[in-house]
C-alpha positions in Angstrom: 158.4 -44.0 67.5 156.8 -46.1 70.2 153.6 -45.1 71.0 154.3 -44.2 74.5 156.8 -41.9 73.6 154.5 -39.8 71.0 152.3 -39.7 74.1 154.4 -38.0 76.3 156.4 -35.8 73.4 152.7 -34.8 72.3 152.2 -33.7 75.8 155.0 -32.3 76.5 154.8 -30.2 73.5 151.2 -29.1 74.7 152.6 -28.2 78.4 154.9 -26.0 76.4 152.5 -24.7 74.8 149.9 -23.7 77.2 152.8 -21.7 79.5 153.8 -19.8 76.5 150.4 -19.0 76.1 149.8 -18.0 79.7 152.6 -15.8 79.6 151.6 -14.3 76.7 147.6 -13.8 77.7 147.4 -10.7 79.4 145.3 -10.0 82.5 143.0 -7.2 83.3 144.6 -7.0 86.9 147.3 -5.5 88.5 150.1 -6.3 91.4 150.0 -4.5 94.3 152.7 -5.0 97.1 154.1 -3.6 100.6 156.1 -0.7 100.3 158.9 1.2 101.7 158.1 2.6 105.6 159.6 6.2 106.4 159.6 7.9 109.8 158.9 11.3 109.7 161.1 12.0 112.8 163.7 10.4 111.0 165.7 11.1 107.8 165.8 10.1 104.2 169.2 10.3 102.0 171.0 12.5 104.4 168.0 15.0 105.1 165.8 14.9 107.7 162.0 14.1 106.5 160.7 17.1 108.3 162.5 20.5 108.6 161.7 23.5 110.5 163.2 26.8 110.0 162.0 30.3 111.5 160.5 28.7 114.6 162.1 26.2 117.8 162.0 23.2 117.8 162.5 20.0 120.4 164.3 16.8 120.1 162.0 14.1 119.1 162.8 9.9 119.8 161.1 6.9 118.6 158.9 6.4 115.4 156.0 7.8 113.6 156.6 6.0 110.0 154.1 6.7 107.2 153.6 3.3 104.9 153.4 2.8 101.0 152.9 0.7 98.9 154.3 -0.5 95.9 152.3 -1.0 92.8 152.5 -2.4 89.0 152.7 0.6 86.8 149.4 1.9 84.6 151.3 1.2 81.4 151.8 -2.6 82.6 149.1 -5.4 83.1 150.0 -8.8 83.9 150.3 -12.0 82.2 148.3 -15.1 83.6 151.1 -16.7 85.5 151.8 -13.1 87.2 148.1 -12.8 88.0 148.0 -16.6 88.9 151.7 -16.2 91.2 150.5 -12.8 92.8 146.9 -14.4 93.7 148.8 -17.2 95.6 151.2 -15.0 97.8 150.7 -13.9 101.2 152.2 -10.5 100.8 150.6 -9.3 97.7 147.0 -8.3 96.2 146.1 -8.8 92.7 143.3 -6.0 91.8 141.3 -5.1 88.8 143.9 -2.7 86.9 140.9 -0.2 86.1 140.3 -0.2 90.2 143.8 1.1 90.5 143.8 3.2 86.9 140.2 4.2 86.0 139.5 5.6 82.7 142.7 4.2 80.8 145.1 6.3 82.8 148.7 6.1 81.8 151.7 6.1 83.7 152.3 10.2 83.1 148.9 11.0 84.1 149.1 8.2 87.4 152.2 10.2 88.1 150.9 13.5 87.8 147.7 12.9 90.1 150.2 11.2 92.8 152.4 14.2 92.5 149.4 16.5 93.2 147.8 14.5 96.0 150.8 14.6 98.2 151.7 18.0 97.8 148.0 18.7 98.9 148.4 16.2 101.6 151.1 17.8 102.7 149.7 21.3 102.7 147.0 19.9 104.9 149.4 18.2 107.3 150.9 21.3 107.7 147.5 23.1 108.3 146.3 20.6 110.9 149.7 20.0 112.7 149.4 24.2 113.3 146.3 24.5 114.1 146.3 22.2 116.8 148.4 24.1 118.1 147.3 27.3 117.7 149.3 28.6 115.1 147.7 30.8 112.7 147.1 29.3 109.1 146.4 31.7 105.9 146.0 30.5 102.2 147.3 31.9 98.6 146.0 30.7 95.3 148.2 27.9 93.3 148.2 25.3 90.4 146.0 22.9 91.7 146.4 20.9 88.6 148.5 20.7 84.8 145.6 19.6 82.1 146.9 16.5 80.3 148.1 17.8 76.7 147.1 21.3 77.7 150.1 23.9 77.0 151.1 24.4 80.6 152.9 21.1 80.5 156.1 21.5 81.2 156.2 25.0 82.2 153.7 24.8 85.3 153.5 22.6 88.1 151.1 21.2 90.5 152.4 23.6 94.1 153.6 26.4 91.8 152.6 29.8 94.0 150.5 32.0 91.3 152.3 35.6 92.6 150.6 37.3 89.7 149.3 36.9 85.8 150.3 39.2 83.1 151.6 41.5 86.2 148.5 41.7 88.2 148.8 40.4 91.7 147.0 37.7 92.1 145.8 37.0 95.9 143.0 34.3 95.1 142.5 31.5 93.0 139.0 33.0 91.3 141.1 35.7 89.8 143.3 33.9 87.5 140.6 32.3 85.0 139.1 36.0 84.3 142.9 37.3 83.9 143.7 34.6 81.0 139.9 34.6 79.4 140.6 38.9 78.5 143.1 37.2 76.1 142.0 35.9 72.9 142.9 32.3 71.9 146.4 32.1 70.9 147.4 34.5 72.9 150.4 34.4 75.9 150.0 35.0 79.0 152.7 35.7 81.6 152.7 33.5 84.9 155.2 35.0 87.7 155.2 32.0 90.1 157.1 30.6 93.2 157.7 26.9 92.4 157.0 24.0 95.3 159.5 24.7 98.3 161.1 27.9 96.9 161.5 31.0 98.4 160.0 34.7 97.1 163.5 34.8 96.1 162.8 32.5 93.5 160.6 33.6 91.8 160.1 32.9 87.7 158.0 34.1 85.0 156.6 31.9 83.0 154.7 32.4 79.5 151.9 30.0 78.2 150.7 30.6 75.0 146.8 29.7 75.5 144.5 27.7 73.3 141.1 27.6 72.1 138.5 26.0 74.9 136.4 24.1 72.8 133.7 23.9 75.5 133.5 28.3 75.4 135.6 29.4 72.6 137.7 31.7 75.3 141.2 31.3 76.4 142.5 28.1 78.0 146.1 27.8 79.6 145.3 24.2 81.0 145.3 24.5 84.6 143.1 24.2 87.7 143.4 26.9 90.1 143.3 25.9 93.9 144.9 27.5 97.1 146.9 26.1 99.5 148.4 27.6 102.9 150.7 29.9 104.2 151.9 29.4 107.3 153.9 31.6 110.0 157.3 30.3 109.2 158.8 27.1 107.0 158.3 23.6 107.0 159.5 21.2 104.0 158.8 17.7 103.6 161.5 16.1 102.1 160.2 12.5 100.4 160.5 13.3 96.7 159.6 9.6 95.7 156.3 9.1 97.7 153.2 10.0 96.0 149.7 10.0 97.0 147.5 11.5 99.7 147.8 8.8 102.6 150.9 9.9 104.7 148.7 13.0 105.8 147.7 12.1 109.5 151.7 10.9 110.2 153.0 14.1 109.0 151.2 16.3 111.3 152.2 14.0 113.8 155.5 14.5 113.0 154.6 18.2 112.7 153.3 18.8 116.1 156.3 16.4 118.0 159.1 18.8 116.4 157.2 21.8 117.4 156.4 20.9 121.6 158.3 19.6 124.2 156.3 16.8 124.9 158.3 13.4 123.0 154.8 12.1 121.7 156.3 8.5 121.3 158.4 8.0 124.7 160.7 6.0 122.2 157.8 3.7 120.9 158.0 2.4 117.0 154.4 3.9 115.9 153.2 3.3 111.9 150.0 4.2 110.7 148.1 5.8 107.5 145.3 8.1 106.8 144.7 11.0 104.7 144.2 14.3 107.2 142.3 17.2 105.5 142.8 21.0 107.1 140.8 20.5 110.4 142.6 17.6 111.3 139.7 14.8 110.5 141.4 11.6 109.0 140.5 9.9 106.2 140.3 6.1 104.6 142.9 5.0 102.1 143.9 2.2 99.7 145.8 -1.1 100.3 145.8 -1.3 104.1 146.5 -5.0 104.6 149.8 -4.2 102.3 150.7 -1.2 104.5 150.4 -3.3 107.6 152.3 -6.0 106.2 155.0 -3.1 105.8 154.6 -1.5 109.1 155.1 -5.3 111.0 157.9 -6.2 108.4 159.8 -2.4 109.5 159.1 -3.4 113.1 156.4 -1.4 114.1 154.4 -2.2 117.6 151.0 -0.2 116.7 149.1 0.8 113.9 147.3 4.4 113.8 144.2 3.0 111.3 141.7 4.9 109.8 138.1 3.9 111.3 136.7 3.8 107.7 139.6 0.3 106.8 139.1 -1.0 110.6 137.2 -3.9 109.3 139.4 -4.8 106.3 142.6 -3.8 108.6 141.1 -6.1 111.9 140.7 -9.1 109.5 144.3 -9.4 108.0 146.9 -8.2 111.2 150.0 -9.5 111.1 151.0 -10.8 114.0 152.8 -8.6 117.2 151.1 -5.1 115.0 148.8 -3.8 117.4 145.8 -1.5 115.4 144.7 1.7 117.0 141.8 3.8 115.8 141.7 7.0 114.4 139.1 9.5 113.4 140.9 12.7 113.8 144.4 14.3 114.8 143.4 14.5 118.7 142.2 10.9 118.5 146.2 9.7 117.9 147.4 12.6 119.8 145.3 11.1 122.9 146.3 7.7 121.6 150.2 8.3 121.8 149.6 10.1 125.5 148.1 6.4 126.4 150.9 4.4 124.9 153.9 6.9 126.3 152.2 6.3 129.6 151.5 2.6 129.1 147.7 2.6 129.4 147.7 0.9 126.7 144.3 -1.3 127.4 142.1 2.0 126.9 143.6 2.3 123.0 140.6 2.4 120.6 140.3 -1.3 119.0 139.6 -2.0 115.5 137.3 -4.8 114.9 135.8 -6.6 112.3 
């Protein structure tokens, strides 16, 4: 074989090589990406996003769409051309996996906390959106949280209503841990609960055999006790898919335009993100420049921020997305007043 064709065989080989190699290295990082936009005015599969029953409410127009986004599972890491192709796209960030999944977190247990920080994010949308306006706001204890490999998997849930234990009415969550620690290890103990979005109606009993604690040597049934909040008549949020505690600040939002007269968009296409806790104070979240890149891509004309991500959010706008900062409920309830009105120049800017 002529020499100059060993040359470039022995290199091509090599080439070969080296991509199989890269595809097969694995990365430490993972892929996040924009996600899917939902307006909670609107409707998703046929339902409306936000329903209202037991109270009246007012025709709404416009948009007020949460943002996600979309991410490479926990049980997944990338190979180097991934890592490499991600690094070099416009609309993607590639991110330490631990940043996204600390402590080795797999994909059940990612799940599982998603699950549980929206349906508290929720709760406190709720909470906020009433108060605001006026509306009187109570609490009742709950499952707060299903211990990995503990023996309430499966049988309790993250929002289950704790009615009673072992037939004693339970009416806060510090009464539950002394009701299951009178049993002895090994022991069941009988849960009457109302599961997330039920009615009293539908109630069930469930039994939990408990387990030794290993910390105390009393009865464990694997959960965290926490309350949420009654309110004075229904309100479901119907986005089964969306985990996660960032929707928060657009859900009261939506909350509070279904419940007065006042159209809070005048027909305006508002996004925005922010986790809300019960008083109405909003909160920072993860992968802003992704969620704007959603919000733009959906068709959105402003962006309700977070002060905390104004910096990171002012430095990578898209184009046409106008940012608006929010510290609180009232801040993008005075905000939408401005833009319904068009005085829009007085908006609160985010810069870097």
């Amino acid at each position: 074989m002529p020499r100059r064709s060993a040359t470039m065989l022995a290199s091509s080989l090599l080439l070969i090589a080296l991509l199989c190699a890269a595809l097969l290295i694995k990365a430490p990082y993972s892929e996040m990406s924009p996600g899917p936009t939902y307006n909670t005015l609107g409707s998703q599969n046929g339902k409306p996003v936000i329903v209202i029953n037991g109270q009246k409410t007012y025709p709404t127009s416009g948009n007020l769409n949460m943002t996600t986004v979309e991410v490479t599972s926990a049980d997944y890491e990338l190979n180097l051309v991934e890592a490499i192709s991600g690094w070099l796209k416009s609309d993607a960030d590639v991110i330490p996996h631990n940043n996204l999944y600390p402590d080795n977190q797999t994909e059940s247990q990612a799940q599982q906390q998603n699950a549980e920080e929206f349906s508290a994010s929720q709760d406190s949308a709720k909470a906020a959106a009433l108060t605001q306006l006026g509306y009187k706001v109570g609490n009742e204890p709950i499952v707060a949280a299903v211990v990995e490999g503990g023996p309430s998997v499966g049988k309790l849930h993250a929002g289950d209503v704790i009615l009673a234990v072992d037939g004693t009415k339970v009416t806060d969550e510090n009464q539950i841990a002394p009701l299951v620690t009178r049993h002895a290890p090994g022991q069941d103990v009988v849960f009457t609960i109302v599961p997330p979005g039920k009615t009293d109606a539908d109630r069930q009993q469930i039994t939990i055999t408990t387990v030794k604690n290993p910390a105390t040597g009393k009865a464990l049934v694997g959960i965290t006790p926490g309350s949420e909040h009654t309110f004075p008549f229904s309100i479901d949020i119907n986005l089964g898919d969306v985990g996660g505690p960032s929707a928060g600040l657009m859900f009261s939002l939506g909350i509070v335009d279904k419940l007065q007269s006042t159209d809070l968009t005048g027909g305006r296409f508002v996004a925005g993100t922010g986790t809300i806790d019960d008083t109405g104070r909003v909160g920072p979240i993860g992968g802003i420049t992704m969620k704007l890149i959603a919000a733009r891509d959906a068709g959105a004309q402003y962006f309700f921020t977070p002060a905390d991500n104004c910096a990171q959010a002012a430095a990578a706008t898209p184009s046409g997305l106008r940012l608006v900062k929010v510290n609180s409920l009232s801040d993008a309830l005075a905000a939408l007043g401005d833009i319904r009105s068009g005085a829009t120049a007085a908006l609160p800017a985010c810069t870097r």
